[in-house]
N, C-alpha and C positions, 0 to 999 in steps of 0.2 A: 397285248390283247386285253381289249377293257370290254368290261358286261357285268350288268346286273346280277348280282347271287340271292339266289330262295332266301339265304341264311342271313338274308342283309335286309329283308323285307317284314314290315308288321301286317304279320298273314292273320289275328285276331278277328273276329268275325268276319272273315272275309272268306269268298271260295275264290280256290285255288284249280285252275284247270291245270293239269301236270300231263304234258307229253311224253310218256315211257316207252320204254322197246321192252315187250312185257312176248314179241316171237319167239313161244319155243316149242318144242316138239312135242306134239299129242298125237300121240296113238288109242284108239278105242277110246276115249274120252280119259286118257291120261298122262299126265305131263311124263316127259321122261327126264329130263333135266331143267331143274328150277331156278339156275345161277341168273339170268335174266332177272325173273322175277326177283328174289330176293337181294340182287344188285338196287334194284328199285325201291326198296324200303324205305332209308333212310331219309330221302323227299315227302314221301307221304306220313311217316310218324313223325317228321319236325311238325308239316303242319295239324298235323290234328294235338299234339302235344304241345301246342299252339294258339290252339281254341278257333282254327278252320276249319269250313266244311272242303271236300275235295272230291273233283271228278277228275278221273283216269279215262286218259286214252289211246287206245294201241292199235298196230296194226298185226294179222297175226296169217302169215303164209302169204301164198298168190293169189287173192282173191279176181275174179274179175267184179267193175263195177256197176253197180247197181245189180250186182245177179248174186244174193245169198245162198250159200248154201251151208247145208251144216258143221262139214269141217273147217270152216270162215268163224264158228260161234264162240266169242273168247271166257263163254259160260264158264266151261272148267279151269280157263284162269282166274278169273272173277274168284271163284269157290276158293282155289287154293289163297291165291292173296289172302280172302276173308279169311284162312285159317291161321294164315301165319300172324295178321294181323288181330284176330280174337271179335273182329265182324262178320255179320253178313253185306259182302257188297254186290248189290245187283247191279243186270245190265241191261240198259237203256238204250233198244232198239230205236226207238221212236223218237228221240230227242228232238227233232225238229220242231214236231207238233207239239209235244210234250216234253219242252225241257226239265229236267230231272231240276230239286232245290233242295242239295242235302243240306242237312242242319251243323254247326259247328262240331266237330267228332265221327261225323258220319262220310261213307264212301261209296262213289256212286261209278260205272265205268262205262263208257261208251260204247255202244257196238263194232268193231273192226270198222276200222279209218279206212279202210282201202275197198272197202265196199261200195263207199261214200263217192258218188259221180263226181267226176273235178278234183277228185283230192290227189292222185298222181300229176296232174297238171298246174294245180298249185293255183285251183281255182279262189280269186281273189273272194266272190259271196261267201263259198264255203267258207272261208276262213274267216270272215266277216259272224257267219251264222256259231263258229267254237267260240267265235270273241267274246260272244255275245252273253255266254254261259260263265262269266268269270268277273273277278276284279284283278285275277293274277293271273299271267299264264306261264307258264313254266316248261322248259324244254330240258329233259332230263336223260336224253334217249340218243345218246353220242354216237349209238350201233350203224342211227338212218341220219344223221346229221350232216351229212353227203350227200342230202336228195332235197330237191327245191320240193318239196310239196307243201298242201295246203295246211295239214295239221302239224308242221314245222316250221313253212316260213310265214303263210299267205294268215295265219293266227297273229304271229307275233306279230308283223306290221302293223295291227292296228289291236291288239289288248291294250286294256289300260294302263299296265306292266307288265314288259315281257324280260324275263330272267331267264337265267340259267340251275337247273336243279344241281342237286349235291352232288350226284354223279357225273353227270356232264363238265361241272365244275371242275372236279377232282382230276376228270381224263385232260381235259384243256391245261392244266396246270402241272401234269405231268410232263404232257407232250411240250410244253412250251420251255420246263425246265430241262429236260431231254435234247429241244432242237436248239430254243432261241439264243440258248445261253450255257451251253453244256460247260461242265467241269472236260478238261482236257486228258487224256486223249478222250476222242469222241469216238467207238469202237460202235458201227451196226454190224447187223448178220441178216442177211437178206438168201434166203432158201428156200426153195418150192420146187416143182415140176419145168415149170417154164420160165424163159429169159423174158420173152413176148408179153408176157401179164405183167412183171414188173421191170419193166425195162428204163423206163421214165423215173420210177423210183429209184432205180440204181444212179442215173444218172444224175438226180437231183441231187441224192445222198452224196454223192462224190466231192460235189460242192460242201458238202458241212463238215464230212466227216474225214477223220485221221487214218484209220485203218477201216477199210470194204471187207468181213467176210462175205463169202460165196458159198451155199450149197446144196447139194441133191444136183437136177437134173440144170440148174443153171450154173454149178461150178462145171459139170461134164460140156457147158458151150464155153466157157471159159477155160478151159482143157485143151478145147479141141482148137479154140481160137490160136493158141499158146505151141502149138505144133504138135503135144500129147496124145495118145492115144488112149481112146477111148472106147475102143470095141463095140460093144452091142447096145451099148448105155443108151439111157433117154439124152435126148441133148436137141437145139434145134440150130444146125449147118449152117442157116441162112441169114442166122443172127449174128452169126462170130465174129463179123466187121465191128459190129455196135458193141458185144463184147471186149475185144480188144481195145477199142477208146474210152471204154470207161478204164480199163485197166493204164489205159495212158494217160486220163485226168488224172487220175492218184498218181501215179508216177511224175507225174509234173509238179508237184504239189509237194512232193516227197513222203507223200503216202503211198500203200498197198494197198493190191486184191491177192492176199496169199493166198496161193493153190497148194490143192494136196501134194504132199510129194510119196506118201502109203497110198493105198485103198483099200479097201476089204471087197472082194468079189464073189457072184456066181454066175452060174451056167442060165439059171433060169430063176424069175420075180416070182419066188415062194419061200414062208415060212421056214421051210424045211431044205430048203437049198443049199446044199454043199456052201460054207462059208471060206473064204481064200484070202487072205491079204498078200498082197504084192506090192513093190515099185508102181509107181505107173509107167514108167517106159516098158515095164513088163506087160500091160493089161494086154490080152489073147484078142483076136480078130469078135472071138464068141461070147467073151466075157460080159460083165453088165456091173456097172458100179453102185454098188449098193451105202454105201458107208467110207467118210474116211478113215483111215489105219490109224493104228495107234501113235508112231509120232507125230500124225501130221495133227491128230486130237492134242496132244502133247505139248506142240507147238501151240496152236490157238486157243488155247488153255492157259497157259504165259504170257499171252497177251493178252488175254482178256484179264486176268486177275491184276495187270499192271494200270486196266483201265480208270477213268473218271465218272465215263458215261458209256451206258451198255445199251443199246437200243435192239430187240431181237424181234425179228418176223420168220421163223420158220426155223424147221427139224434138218441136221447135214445130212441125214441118211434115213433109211428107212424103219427108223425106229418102231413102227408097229410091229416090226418082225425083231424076235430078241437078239436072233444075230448078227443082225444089223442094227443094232440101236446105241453101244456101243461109243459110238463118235458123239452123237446127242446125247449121251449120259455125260461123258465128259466134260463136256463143254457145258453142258447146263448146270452141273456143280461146277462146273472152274464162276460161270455167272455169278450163285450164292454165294462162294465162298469170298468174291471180289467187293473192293470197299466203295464198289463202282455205284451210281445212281444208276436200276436199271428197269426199264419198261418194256415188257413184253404184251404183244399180240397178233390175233390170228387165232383158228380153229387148230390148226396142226400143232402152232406155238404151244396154245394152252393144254390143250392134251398132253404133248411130251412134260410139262409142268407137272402134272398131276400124278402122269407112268412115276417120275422119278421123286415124287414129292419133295418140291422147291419151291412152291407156292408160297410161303410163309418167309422165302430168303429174296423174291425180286423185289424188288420197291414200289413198282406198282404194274398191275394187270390191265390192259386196255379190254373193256367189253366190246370194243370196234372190232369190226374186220374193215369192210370197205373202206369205214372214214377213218381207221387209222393208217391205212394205204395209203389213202387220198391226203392223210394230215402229213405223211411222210415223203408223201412228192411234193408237197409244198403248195396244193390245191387250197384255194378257198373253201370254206365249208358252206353252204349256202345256208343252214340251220342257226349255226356259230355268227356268219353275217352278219345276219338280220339284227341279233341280240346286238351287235356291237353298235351298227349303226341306230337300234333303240337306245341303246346306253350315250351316245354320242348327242343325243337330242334330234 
């Protein structure tokens, strides 16, 4: 993977347009978690500490286009940036008519990109009209780096320089040590609700990878594919064919998809629910599998700590409930504790992070969701692309 890096460019009098994923959540007009934005820093303090001027651009919720309205205003991220950064940066609704001309040290932020008619479409002027506002442009924002649009790709086509920022950098560089070239064994964990949303990715991954874990409600279709019972559990019946082949890639291969041989159960998906571990050839007609048991934790604990490379997408159990958390506490220290290179992400991934405070023991945190999905089925990135085919001449 070749592409231009921010940190490889003389940004000295020059503005710098930097594409961020600066989406997060406001309520009443305030952020509730700023890990976005503050992921975003280091692109914009190289260039001002640099002697650049810099304009920021995000996009921020579901806007529809051309119809503003005021939960679409990325005012109060503007504000926060400017505080952590010791500016005031305003934002430039009007850019068209009035392109913004910060001065070298100064920052200036665009109105929500997806307000912007054409910009979901990857309208080629649009992106002609960001270009136009730069000597640099910079793609820093790995989160939407899985969407052809105009202030991702239809810019970089035609900037004077189009790079990759520190962060975008950093994720690419992870994921590529992680997939293209892992240290051996190569151990994912691939976990969520459904088989149906990453099904593709399981089956990519099969191809790369040594050991497949499995969990929550897509080990329970892999359970059931398996002849196990599964009770009252989420799981989805219809899949279990496509289940069971990927279990027979890895077995061909002379890898695994090891399944629980514990569970931990209840009667009913609450907090406060009777907690049960059994066998699984034990689980009840009524039962619902919440967690696996502690040696099945035990076991894929020993495997992980034996690893090279750890790639993790998702929680085995229901860890937002304490009595079910259990399995994912295990298993996300057995991660830390392993000499493994390991990259995690996802919304549920990094939460469980955070419950068990391991942040500081993974190797590296992907701010992706979608494109780290998409990076892990082996998708092109259409943001990623562009930069390369700019780098390629």
């Amino acid at each position: 993977m070749s592409f231009l890096k921010l940190t490889e460019q003389n940004v000295r009098g020059k503005t710098v347009l930097i594409r961020a994923d600066l989406n997060v959540p406001i309520k009443d007009g305030k952020i509730g978690d700023d890990t976005r934005i503050r992921a975003s820093l280091a692109s914009v303090r190289y260039c001002l500490e640099n002697g650049a001027a810099v304009i920021l651009m995000s996009h921020l919720g579901r806007p529809t286009e051309g119809e503003f309205k005021p939960e679409d205003d990325l005012a109060p991220v503007a504000a926060h940036l400017g505080s952590l950064l010791g500016l005031t940066v305003p934002v430039s609704s009007d850019w068209r008519q009035n392109p913004p001309r910060p001065q070298p040290g100064e920052v200036v932020m665009l109105q929500n990109v997806r307000v912007n008619k054409g910009e979901k479409k990857n309208n080629a002027e649009l992106g002609q009209a960001y270009a136009a506002l730069c000597d640099i442009y910079v793609n820093d924002a790995f989160g939407t780096a899985h969407r052809a649009e105009a202030s991702l790709v239809a810019v970089a086509e035609v900037a004077p320089v189009a790079c990759a920022g520190i962060l975008l950098a950093a994720e690419l560089d992870a994921l590529g040590k992680a997939l293209k070239n892992p240290a051996r064994p190569l151990v994912a964990i691939v976990a969520g609700s459904k088989v149906s949303t990453k099904l593709t990715i399981l089956n990519s991954l099969a191809d790369k990878v040594d050991q497949l874990i499995v969990g929550g409600g897509i080990a329970n279709t892999f359970l059931l594919a398996a002849g196990q019972p599964i009770g009252n559990s989420l799981a989805e019946a219809d899949l279990a064919a496509e289940a069971r082949a990927v279990a027979e890639k890895m077995a061909a291969k002379g890898g695994a998809v090891p399944l629980p041989q514990d569970v931990v159960c209840a009667k009913a998906f609450a907090a406060d629910a009777v907690a049960e571990t059994k066998a699984v050839a034990e689980v009840a007609a009524d039962d619902m599998i919440l967690d696996i048991g502690p040696q099945s934790a035990a076991s894929l604990a020993a495997l992980l700590r034996e690893a090279g490379t750890i790639v993790w997408n998702g929680p085995v159990g229901v860890f937002e409930f304490d009595r079910f958390a259990e399995g994912t506490r295990v298993m996300a220290e057995a991660i830390a504790e392993s000499r493994a290179f390991s990259i995690a992400g996802g919304g549920d991934t990094l939460a469980a992070i955070a419950k068990f405070g391991i942040a500081d023991k993974i190797s590296y945190i992907s701010t992706g969701g979608g494109a780290f999905l998409e990076f892990l089925e082996g998708k092109q990135l259409p943001g990623v692309a562009v930069l390369e085919k700019r780098a390629a001449g």
